[in-house]
C-alpha positions in Angstrom: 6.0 196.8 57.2 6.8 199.7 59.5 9.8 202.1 59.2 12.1 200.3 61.6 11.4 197.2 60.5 12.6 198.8 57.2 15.5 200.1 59.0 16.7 197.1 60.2 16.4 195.1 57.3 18.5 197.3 55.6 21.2 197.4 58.2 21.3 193.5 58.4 21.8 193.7 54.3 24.5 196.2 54.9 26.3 194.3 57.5 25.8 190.8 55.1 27.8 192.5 52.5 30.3 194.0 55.1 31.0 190.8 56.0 31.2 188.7 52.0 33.8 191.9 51.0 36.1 190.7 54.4 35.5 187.2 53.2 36.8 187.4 50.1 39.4 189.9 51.1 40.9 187.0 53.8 40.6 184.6 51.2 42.8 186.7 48.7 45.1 187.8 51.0 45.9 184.1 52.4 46.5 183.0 48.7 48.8 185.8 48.2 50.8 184.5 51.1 50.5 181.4 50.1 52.1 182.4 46.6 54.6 184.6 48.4 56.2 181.7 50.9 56.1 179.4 47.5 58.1 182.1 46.1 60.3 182.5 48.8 60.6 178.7 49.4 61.2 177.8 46.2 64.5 179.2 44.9 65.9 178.5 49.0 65.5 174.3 47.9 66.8 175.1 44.5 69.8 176.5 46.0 70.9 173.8 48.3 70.0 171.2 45.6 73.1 173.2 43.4 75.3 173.7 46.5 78.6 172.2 45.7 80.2 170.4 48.8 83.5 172.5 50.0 86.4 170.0 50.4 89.4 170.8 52.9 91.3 174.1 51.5 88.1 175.4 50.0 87.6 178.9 50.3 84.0 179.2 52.6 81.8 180.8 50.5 80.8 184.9 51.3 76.8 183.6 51.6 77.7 180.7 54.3 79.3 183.9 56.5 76.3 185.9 56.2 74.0 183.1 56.6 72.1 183.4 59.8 70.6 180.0 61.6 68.4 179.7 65.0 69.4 178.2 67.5 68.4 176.7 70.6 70.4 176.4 74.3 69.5 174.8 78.1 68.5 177.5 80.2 67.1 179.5 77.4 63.2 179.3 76.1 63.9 181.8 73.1 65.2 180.8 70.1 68.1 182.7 68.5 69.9 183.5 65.7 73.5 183.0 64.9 75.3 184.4 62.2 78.5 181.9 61.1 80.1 185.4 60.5 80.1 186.6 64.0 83.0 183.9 64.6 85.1 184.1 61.3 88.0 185.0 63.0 87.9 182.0 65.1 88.4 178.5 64.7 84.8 176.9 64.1 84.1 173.4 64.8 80.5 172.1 63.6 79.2 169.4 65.1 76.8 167.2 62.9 74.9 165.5 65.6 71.1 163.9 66.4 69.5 162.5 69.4 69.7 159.1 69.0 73.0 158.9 68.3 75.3 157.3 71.2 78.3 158.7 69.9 76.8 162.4 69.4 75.9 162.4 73.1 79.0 161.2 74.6 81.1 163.9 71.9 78.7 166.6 72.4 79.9 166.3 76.6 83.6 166.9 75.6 82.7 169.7 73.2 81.0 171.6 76.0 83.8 171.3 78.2 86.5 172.0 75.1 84.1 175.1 74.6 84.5 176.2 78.1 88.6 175.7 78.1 88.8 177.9 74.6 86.0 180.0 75.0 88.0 183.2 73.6 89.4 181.3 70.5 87.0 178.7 69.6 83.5 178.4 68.6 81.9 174.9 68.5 78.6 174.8 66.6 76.4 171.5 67.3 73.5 171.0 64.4 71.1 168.8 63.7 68.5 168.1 61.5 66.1 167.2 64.4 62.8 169.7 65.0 63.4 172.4 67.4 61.3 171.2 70.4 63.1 167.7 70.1 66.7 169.8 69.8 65.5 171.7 72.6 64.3 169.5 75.2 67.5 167.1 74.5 70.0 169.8 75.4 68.0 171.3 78.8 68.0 168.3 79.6 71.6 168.0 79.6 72.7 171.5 80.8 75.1 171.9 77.9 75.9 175.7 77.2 76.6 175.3 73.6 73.8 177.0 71.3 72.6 174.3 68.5 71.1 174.6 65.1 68.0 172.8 64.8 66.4 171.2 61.4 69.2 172.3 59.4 69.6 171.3 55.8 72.0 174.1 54.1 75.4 173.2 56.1 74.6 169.5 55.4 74.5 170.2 51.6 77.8 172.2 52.1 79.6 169.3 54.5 77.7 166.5 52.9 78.4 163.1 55.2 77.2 159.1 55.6 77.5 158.9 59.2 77.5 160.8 62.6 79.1 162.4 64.9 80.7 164.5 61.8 83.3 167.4 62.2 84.3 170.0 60.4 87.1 172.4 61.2 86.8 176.1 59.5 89.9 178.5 60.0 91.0 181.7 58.6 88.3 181.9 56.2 88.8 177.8 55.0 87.8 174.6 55.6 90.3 173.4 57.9 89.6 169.4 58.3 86.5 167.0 58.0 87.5 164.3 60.1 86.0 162.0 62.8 85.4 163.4 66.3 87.9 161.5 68.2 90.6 163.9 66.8 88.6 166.9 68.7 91.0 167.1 71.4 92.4 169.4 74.1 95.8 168.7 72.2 94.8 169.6 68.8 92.6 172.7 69.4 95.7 174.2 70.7 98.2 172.9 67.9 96.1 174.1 65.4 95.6 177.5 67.3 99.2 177.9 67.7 99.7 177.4 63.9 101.7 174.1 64.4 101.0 171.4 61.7 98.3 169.0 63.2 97.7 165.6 60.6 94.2 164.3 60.9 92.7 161.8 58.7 89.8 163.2 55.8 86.5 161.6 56.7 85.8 159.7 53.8 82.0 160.4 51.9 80.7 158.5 49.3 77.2 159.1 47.8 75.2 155.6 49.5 71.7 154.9 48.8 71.2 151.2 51.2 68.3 150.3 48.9 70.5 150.3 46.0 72.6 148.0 44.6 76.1 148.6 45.7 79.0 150.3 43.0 76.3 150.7 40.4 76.3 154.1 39.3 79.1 154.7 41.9 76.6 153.8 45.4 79.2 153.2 47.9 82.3 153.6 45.6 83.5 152.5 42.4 85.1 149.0 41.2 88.1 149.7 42.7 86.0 148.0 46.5 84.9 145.2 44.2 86.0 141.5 46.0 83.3 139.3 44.7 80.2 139.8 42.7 78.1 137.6 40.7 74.9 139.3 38.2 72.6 138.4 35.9 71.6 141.4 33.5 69.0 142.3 30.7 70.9 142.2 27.4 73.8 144.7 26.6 73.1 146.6 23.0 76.2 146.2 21.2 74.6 143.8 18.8 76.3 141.1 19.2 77.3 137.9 22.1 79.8 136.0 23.1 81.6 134.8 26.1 85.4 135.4 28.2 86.7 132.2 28.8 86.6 130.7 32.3 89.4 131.7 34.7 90.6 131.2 38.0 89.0 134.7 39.0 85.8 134.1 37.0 83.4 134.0 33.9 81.7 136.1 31.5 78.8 135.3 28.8 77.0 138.1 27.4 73.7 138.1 25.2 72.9 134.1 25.3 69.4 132.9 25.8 68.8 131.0 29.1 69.1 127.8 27.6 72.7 128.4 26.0 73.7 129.9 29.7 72.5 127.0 31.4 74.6 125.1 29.1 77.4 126.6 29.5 77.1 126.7 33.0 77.1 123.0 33.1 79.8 122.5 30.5 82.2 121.4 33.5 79.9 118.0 32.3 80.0 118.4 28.9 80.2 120.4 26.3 78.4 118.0 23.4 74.9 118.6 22.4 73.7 115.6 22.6 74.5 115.4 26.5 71.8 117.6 27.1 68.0 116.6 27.7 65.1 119.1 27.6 62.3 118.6 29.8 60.1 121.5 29.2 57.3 122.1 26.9 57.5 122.4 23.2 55.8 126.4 23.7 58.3 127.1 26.6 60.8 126.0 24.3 59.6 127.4 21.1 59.8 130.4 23.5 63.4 130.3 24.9 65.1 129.5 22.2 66.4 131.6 19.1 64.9 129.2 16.7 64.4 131.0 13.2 63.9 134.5 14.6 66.3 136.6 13.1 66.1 140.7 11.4 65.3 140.8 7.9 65.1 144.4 7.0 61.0 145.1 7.9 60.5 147.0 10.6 57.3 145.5 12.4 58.9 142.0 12.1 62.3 143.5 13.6 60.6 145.3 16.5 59.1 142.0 17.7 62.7 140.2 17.3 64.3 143.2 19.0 61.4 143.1 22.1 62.2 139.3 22.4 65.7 139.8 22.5 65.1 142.3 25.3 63.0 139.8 27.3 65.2 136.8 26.7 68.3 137.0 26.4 70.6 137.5 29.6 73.9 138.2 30.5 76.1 136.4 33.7 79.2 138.0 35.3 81.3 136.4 37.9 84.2 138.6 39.1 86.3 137.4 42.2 89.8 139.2 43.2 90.6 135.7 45.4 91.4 133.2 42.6 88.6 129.6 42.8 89.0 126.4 41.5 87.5 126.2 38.1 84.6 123.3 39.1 84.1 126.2 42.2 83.3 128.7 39.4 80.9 126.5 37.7 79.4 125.3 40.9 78.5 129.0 41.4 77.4 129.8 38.2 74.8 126.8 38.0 73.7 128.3 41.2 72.8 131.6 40.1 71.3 131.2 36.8 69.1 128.2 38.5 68.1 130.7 41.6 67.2 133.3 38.8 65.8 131.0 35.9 63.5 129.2 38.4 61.6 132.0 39.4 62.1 134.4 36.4 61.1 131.7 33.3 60.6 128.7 35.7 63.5 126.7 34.6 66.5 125.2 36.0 69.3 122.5 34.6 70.5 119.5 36.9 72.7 116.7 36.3 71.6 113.3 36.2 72.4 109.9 35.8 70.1 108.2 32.2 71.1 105.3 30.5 71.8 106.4 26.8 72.8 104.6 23.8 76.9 105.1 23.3 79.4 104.1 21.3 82.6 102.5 23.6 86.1 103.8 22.8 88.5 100.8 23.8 92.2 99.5 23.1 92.5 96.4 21.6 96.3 96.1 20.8 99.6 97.7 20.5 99.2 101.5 20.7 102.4 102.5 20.0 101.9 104.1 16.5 99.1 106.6 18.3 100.9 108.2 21.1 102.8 110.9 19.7 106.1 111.8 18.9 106.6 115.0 20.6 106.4 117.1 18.2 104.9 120.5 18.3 100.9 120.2 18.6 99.1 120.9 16.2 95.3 120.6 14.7 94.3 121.1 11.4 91.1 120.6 9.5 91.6 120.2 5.5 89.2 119.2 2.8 90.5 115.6 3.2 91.5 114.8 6.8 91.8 116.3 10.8 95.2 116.0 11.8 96.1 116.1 14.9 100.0 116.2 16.1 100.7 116.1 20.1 96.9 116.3 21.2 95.2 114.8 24.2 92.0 112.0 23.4 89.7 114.0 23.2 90.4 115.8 20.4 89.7 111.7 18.7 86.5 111.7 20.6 85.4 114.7 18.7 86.3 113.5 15.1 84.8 110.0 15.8 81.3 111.5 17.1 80.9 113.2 13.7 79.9 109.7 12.6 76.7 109.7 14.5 76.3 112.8 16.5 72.9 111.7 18.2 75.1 108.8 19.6 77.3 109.6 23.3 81.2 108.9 22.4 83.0 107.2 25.8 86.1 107.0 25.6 87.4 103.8 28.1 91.3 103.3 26.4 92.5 105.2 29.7 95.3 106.8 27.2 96.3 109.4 29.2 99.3 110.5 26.6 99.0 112.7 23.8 98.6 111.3 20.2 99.3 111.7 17.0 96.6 110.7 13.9 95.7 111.5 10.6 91.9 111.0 10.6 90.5 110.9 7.2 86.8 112.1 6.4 86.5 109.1 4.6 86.5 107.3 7.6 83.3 109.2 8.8 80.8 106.7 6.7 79.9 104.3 9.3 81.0 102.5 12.4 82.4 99.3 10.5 84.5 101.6 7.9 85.9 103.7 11.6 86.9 100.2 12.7 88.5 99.1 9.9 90.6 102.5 10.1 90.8 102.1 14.3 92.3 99.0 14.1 95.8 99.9 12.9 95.8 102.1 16.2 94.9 99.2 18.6 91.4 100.8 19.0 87.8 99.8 18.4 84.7 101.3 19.0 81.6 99.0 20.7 77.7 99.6 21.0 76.9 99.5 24.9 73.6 101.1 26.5 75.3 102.5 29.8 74.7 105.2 32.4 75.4 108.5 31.3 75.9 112.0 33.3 73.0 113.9 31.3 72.4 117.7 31.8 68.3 117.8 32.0 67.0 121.3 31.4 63.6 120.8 33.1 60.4 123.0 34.5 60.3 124.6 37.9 57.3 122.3 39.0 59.8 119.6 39.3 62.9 121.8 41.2 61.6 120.7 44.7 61.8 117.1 44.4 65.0 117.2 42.6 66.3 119.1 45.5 65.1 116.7 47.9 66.6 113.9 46.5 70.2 115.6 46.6 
């Protein structure tokens, strides 16, 4: 190897690790950048996040007035800066605004020409949260004079609003009015520079989140806007349930299993157990219902009591300010939970005609001793007897299907009065020893297989065709 062959090899290993040191001396310096506009970004979006919104009379905070924002205007390819400051001692309108908003446009025209007629005492500030070159193009294309801030963020967080155009009047250091753009007017730019009073309605704002439920957690208002609402919830934990009885503006049952809600929901029908029918597996059912499962003081067992709970049990709330019929209510209800049940445990209650095995209510004679005096009503349940002073039939009804409970009571005496009747226990033996006692009334009772309106709790696979048939 000859000297300038050494030579050059040397210089092409000098100039190799010229160029590794500016390598790495890039790659440090972009990372530093990097961790300097983090820095610099980060605290900026932490601030607006913590911004309070200024309500009309609020002082306009010192940082606002210094704040400086770019801007964009026709006829002008640079982009500026404005300082809200620069205009304190004028009256400031902003203008919350975007391109694709009708409205905007057809405001944003007057507010150039307003600008124009008040151009010594009035500054009107468009901004939007477009990108600059949108922004840009949007107003050359329009010819408007006014300068407009461009994917803006902090004002927004200051004037917070739902919908746009949005206006917001600052004056002698205050916010002035938030209200809608129609009251920007020739007429009112020079009350309110004159110092004459000027009424303009507040813009409402309410926090509004479309793909949330509306009024929970306050999204859209509170339940002051409520009309009509009907939910189905996961259990409540106060550790017990219960239910509001039905009224004419609607219907609360908290912590029941699906089973008693359906039930309940079709209690319009009946309210006797042995009205209802269950058509569902013995595991869906061993599943639904409460059965033996209860606390008993060990944790692990608990825990899986406490996890069923949480999974099946359910609470229904119908709220209406316009007062419904009752059978309206329950027509509703049965609705709802069978929408919900179907799909969530695949189960829905129907009514329908079975024949059943009853026991017939009927006059035979002279009722005269039954219907009541008048006195005031009254049911009491002693160790001996029910008694029941200035009660309606079906009080009777209930007594008399203590003596077999599997059995359906009908009552056909078409009594429509109120009665009166001592009914002893003893009485509850068998049917003979209730007709013996029934018979001094002018009532019997008599065995009859009949159709019967039967609630039937069945699985979703069947739904459809029931459905089709009514």
């Amino acid at each position: 190897m000859n000297n300038k062959t050494r030579n050059m090899k040397k210089i092409k290993t000098y100039y190799q690790h010229l160029l590794i040191t500016f390598s790495i001396i890039v790659i440090v310096s972009c990372v530093c950048a990097v961790k300097q506009a983090s820095a610099q970004a980060g605290p900026a979006a932490t601030a607006i996040d913590e911004i309070k919104p200024l309500k009309i009379g609020d002082k306009v905070p010192d940082e606002l007035w210094d704040q400086y924002f770019p801007v964009v205007s026709a006829g002008n390819d640079q982009t500026q800066m404005l300082k809200l400051g620069d205009y304190q001692d004028k009256l400031i309108i902003l203008d919350f605004w975007a391109t694709w908003c009708a409205p905007c446009i057809s405001s944003l025209g007057k507010l150039d020409t307003l600008q124009k007629e008040f151009k010594d005492d009035l500054m009107i500030i468009p901004t939007s949260y477009e990108p600059e070159e949108k922004v840009r193009s949007f107003f050359a294309d329009k010819g408007w004079q006014l300068p407009t801030l461009f994917n803006e963020t902090l004002l927004k967080a200051y004037f917070p609003y739902q919908t746009i155009p949005h206006q917001v009047w600052l004056k002698d250091g205050k916010v002035f009015a938030i209200s809608n753009h129609q009251y920007t007017n020739n007429t009112n730019i020079k009350k309110v520079l004159e110092g004459q009073d000027v009424i303009m309605p507040v813009k409402p704002f309410v926090e509004f989140d479309s793909s949330l439920p509306l009024l929970i957690d306050g999204n859209g208002g509170n339940r002051d806007r409520l009309l009509y609402q009907s939910i189905i919830t996961k259990m409540i934990d106060i550790n017990s349930s219960g239910r509001v009885p039905i009224n004419n503006k609607g219907f609360l049952f908290y912590n029941g299993t699906a089973l008693t809600l359906l039930k309940e929901a079709f209690s319009n029908i009946s309210t006797r157990p042995n009205r209802v029918i269950y058509e569902i597996s013995d595991s869906l059912m061993a599943l639904l219902d409460f059965n033996d499962r209860k606390r008993i003081g060990v944790y692990e067992r608990d825990r899986e009591y406490d996890e069923w709970l949480s999974n099946y049990t359910f609470c229904y709330n119908l709220t209406s300010s316009a007062e419904m019929e009752k059978e309206k209510i329950y027509r509703i209800m049965q609705n709802d939970l069978n929408n919900y049940f179907s799909v969530a445990l695949e189960i829905y209650a129907t009514v329908e005609e079975r024949t059943m095995d009853c026991w017939i209510l009927k006059k035979t004679g002279n009722i005269e001793d039954l219907i009541t005096k008048g006195e005031t009503g009254k049911y009491k349940y002693d160790k001996d007897s029910a008694i029941l002073i200035n009660r309606h039939m079906g009080y009777l009804i209930e007594e008399i299907n203590s003596i077999d409970p599997k059995k359906i009571m009908i009552d056909e005496t078409g009594i429509k009065d109120n009665i009166d009747m001592i009914f002893p226990h003893t009485v509850i033996v068998d049917i003979k020893t209730a007709n013996n006692f029934l018979d001094q009334y002018g009532l019997t009772l008599v065995n009859r297989k009949m159709p019967v309106e039967m609630i039937v709790i069945k699985e979703n696979k069947e739904r459809g065709k029931d459905e089709a048939k009514h």
